[in-house]
C-alpha positions as CSV (number, residue, x, y, z in Angstrom):
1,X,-42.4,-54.8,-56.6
2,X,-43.5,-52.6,-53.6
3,X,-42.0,-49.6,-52.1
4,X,-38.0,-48.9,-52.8
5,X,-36.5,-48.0,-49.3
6,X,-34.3,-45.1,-49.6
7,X,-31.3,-44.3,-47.2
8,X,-31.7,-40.9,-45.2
9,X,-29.1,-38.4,-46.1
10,X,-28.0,-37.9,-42.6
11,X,-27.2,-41.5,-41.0
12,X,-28.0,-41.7,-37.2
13,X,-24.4,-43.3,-36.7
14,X,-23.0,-40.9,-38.2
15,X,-21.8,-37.9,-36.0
16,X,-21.6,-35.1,-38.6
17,X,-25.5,-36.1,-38.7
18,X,-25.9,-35.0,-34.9
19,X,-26.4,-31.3,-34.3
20,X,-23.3,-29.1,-33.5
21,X,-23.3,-28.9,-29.5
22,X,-22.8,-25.4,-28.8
23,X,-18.7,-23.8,-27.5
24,X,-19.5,-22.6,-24.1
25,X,-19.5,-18.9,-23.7
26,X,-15.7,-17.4,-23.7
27,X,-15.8,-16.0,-19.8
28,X,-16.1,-12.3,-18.8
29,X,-12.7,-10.8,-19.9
30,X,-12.3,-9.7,-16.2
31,X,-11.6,-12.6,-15.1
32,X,-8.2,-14.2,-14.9
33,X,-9.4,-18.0,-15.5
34,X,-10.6,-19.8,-19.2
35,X,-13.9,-21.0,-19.5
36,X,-12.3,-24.3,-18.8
37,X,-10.5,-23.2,-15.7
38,X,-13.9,-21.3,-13.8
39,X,-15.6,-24.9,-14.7
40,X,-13.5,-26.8,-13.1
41,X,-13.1,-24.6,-10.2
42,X,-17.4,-24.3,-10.0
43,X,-17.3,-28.1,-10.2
44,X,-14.3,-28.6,-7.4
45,X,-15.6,-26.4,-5.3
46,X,-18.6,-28.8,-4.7
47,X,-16.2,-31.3,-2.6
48,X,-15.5,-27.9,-0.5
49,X,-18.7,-27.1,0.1
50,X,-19.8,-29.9,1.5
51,X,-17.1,-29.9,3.8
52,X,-16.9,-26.2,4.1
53,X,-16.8,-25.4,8.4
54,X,-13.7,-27.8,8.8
55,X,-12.5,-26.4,6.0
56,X,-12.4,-23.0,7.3
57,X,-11.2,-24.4,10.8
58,X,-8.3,-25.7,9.5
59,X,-7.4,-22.2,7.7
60,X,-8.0,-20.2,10.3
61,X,-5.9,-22.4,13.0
62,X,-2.9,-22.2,10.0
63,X,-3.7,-18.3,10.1
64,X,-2.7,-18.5,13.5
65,X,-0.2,-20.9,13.3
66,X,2.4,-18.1,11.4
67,X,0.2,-14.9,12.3
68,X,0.1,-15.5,16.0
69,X,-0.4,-11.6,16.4
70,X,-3.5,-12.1,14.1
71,X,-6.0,-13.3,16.7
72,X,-5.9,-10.4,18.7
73,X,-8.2,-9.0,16.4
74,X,-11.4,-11.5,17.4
75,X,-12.8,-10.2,20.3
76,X,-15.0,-13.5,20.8
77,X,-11.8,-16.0,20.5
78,X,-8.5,-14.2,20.9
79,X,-7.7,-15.7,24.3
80,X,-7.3,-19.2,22.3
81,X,-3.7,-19.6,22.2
82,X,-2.9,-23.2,21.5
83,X,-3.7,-25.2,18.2
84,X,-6.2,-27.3,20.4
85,X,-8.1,-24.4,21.6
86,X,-8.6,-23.1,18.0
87,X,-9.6,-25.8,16.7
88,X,-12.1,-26.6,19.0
89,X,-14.0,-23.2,19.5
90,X,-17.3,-22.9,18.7
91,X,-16.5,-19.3,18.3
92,X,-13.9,-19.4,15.6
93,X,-15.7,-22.2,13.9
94,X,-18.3,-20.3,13.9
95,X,-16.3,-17.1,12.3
96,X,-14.5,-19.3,10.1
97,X,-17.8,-20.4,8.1
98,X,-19.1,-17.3,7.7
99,X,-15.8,-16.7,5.8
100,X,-15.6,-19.4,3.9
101,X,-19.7,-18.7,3.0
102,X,-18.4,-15.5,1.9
103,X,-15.9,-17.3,-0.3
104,X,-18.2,-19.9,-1.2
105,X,-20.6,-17.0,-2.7
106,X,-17.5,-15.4,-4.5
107,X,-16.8,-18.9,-6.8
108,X,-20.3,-19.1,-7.5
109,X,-20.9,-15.5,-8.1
110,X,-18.3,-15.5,-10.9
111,X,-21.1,-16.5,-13.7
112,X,-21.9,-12.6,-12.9
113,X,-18.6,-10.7,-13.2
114,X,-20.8,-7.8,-11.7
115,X,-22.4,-9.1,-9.0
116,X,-19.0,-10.7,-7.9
117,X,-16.9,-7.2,-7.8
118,X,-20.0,-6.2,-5.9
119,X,-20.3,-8.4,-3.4
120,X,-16.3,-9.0,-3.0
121,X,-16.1,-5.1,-2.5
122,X,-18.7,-5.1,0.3
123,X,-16.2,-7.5,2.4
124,X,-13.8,-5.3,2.1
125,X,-15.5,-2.6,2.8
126,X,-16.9,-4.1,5.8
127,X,-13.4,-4.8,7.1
128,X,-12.7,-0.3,7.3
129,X,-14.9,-0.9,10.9
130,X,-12.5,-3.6,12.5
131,X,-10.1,-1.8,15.1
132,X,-6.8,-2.2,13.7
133,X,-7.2,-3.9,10.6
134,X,-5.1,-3.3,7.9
135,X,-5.9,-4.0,3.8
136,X,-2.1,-6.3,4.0
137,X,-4.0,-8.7,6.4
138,X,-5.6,-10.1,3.2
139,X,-3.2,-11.4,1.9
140,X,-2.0,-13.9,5.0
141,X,-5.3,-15.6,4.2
142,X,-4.2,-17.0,0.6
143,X,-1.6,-20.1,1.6
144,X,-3.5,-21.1,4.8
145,X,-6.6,-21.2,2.4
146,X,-4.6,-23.2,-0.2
147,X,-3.2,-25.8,2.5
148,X,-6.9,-26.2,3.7
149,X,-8.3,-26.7,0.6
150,X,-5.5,-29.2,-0.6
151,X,-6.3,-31.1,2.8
152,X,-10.2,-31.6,2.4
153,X,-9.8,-31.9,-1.3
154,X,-7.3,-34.9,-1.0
155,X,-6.4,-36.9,-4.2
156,X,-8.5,-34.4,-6.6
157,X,-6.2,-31.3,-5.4
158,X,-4.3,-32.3,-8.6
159,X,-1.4,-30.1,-9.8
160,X,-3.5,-28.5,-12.2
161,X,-6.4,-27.3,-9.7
162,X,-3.6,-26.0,-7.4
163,X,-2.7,-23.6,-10.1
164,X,-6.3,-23.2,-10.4
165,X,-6.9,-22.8,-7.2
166,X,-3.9,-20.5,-7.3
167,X,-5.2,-17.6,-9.6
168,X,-8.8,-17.5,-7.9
169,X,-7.5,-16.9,-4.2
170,X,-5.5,-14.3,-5.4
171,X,-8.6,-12.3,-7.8
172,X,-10.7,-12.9,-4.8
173,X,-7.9,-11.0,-2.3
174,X,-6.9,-8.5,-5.0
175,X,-10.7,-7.6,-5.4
176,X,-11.7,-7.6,-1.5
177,X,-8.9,-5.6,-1.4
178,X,-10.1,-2.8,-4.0
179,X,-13.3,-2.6,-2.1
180,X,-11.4,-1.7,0.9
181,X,-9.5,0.7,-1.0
182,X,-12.8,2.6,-2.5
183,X,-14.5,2.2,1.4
184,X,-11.4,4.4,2.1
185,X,-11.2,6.9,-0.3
186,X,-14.7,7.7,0.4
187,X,-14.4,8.5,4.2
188,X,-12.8,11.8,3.5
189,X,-16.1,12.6,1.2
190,X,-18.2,11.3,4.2
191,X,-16.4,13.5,6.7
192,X,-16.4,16.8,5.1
193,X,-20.3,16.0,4.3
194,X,-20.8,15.3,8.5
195,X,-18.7,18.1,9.4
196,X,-21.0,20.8,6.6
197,X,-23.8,19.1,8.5
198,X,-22.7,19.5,12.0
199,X,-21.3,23.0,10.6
200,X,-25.3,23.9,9.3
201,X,-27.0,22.8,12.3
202,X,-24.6,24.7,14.5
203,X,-25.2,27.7,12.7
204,X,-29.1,27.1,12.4
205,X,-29.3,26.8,16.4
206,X,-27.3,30.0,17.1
207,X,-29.4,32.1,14.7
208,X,-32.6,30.3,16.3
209,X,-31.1,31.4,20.1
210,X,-30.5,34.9,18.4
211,X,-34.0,35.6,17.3
């Protein structure tokens, strides 16, 4: 009597019953970090970020702290000798954020492998126009970052995200680095175009002064 209840073929408490939840993309090849690895640095990164101008601070016055010669560079704070003065300039803080924003838009930029190289090259290229800069200065950066980063990050800077860490200070240097490289070995190019230029308008005003 009445209607036979029949059992569906897919029970709700059962899992195979749920949908498959999709593998996260396998990352760019270009990159030196697993799909695990950029996830936990995106999501670490967030502690940073909120924290990011005493981050930066803190790097730069461990920059100093074994690169003394370094500051001479900054025009607006290389009179700041001691530890105390660094860390309280409103200059170097200032210098040390727009770094770090830099950095900042490096990690995030790394869903867009192209985008990344792109922007990471235009920092390096932007350093050809500091007065005695030189493309090893980069790499002075790396264990003041690290040291900065394990201090804001505290109890999270686990073993595991310092070898995380690790590998995406050194792609970010290595790539700043190659857009350094590239602003240089286009300045010849540019040269010999401005000197056929200055070479064509010379010529252009003395034929002008001979007619």
């Amino acid at each position: 009597m009445g209607c036979q209840i029949t059992k569906s073929s897919k029970n709700k408490d059962d899992p195979e019953g749920l949908p498959d939840i999709p593998e996260p993309p396998p990352p760019d090849p270009r990159l030196p970090l697993t799909a695990k690895q950029k996830f936990n640095i995106i999501k670490s990164w967030k502690g940073i970020a909120r924290a990011i101008e005493p981050t930066g601070v803190y790097m730069f016055v461990k920059l100093f702290e074994s690169n003394s010669e370094l500051i001479g560079l900054f025009t607006k704070f290389n009179q700041l000798r001691t530890r105390d003065e660094q860390a309280e300039s409103l200059e170097l803080a200032e210098h040390a954020t727009i770094v770090m924003n830099s950095i900042d838009e490096g990690i995030k930029a790394m869903d867009n492998v192209d985008f990344f190289f792109d922007l990471l090259h235009q920092i390096g290229a932007s350093h050809r126009k500091i007065p005695g800069f030189k493309k090893e200065y980069f790499w002075k950066i790396e264990q003041p970052f690290l040291e900065a980063v394990r201090l804001t990050l505290g109890d999270r800077y686990t073993d595991n995200m310092d070898n995380i860490y690790r590998i995406t200070i050194k792609f970010l240097i290595e790539t700043v680095i190659r857009g350094y490289e590239l602003a240089e070995e286009k300045e010849p190019n540019d040269n010999v175009k401005k000197g056929c230029t200055n070479n064509a308008e010379g010529n252009s005003s003395k034929a002008a002064k001979g007619s």
